[in-house]
N, C-alpha and C positions, 0 to 999 in steps of 0.2 A: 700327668700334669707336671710333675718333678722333670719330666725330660722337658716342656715346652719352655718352662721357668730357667733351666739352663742353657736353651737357645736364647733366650730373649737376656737374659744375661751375659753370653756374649755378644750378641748383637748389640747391647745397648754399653758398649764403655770396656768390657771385661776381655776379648781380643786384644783389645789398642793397648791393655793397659798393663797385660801380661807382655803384651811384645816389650814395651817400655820396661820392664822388670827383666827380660831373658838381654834385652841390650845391656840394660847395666851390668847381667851377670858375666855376659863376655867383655866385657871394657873390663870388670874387676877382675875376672880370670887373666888379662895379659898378665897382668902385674904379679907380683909373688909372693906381695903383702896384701893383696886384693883379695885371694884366692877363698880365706873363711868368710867373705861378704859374696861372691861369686856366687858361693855353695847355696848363701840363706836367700839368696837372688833366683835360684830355680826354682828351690822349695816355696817361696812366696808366688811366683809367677803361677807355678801350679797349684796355689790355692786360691790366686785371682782369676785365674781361667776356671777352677770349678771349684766356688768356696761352698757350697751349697753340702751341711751336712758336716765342715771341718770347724778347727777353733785354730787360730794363732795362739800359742802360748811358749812361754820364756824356756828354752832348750834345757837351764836349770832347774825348772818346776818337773820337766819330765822325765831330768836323772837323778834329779837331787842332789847333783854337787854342783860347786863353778868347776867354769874353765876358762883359760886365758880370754875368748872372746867376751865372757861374763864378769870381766876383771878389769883392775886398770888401764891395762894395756888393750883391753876391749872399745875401754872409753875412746883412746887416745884415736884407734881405727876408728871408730862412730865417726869423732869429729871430723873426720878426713872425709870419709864414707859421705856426712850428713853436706861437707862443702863442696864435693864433686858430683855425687847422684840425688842424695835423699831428698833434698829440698824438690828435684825437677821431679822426683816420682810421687811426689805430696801433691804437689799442685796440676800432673796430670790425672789424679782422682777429683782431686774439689772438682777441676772444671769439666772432666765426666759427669760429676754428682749436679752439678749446676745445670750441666745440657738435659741430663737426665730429667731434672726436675719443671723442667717446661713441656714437658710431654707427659699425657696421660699412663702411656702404659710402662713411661721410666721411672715414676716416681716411687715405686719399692728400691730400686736400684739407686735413687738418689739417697737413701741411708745409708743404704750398705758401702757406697765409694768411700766417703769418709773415713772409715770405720778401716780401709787398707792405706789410707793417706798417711795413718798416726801411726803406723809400723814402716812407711817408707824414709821417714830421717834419721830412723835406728833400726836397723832389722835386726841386727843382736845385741840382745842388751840383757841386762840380770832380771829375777825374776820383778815383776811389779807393772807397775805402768800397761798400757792396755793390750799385753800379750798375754795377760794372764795373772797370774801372782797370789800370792799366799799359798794356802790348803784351800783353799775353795772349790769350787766346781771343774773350774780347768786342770785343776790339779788332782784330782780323785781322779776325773778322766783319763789323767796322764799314767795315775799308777795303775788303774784298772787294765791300761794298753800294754801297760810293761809286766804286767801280771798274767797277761793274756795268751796261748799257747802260739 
């Protein structure tokens, strides 16, 4: 059942919208200030090609410190990040989530687009916001992984 749910997953939004994430990671990789948005553009992509089973969550929840992308100078790439890709990879989820939702067997699919739209105008950002945040769930997850052999 988990494999048929992952075909129909990518059939319905989840190819087209990873290719649109692996695009952005090579447009960010030219560049050389691009390169830590590149990085979080593959890791995203392969969790929109097969989100089934993972969590997005804040790189800082899962080490527990910042780092420059979690910092000021974080912010500063977002903005850039958010005016050249993030906006175009938000709104090719809503309008997956949209097509989705006019068909019977896309409408599990039309929640879940969403839900990778609100990590495409910031894909690194500090802990909080809907990658995860606090000590909470995603975050015992994180340490149980990093505890893990």
């Amino acid at each position: 059942m988990a494999l048929i749910l992952k075909v129909l997953w990518v059939a319905c939004g989840g190819l087209i919208a990873a290719a649109c994430w692996l695009l952005a990671a090579v447009l960010m990789a030219v560049t050389l200030i691009g390169l830590p948005w590149a990085r979080a553009c593959f890791n995203i992509a392969s969790y929109t090609l097969w989100p089934f089973g993972r969590e997005a969550i804040s790189r800082e929840v899962l080490t527990g410190r910042r780092d420059i992308g979690t910092g000021p100078l974080g912010l500063i790439g977002n903005v850039i990040w958010f005016v050249l890709a993030g906006w175009i990879l938000a709104v090719v989820h809503i309008v997956a989530a949209v097509v989705n939702a006019l068909t019977i067997i896309g409408i599990p699919f039309a929640f879940a687009h969403p839900q990778r739209a609100g990590i495409g105008p910031v894909p690194i950002r500090p802990a909080g916001g809907n990658q995860g945040g606090g000590r909470g769930g995603p975050a015992r997850r994180a340490d149980a992984a990093l505890r893990s052999p």
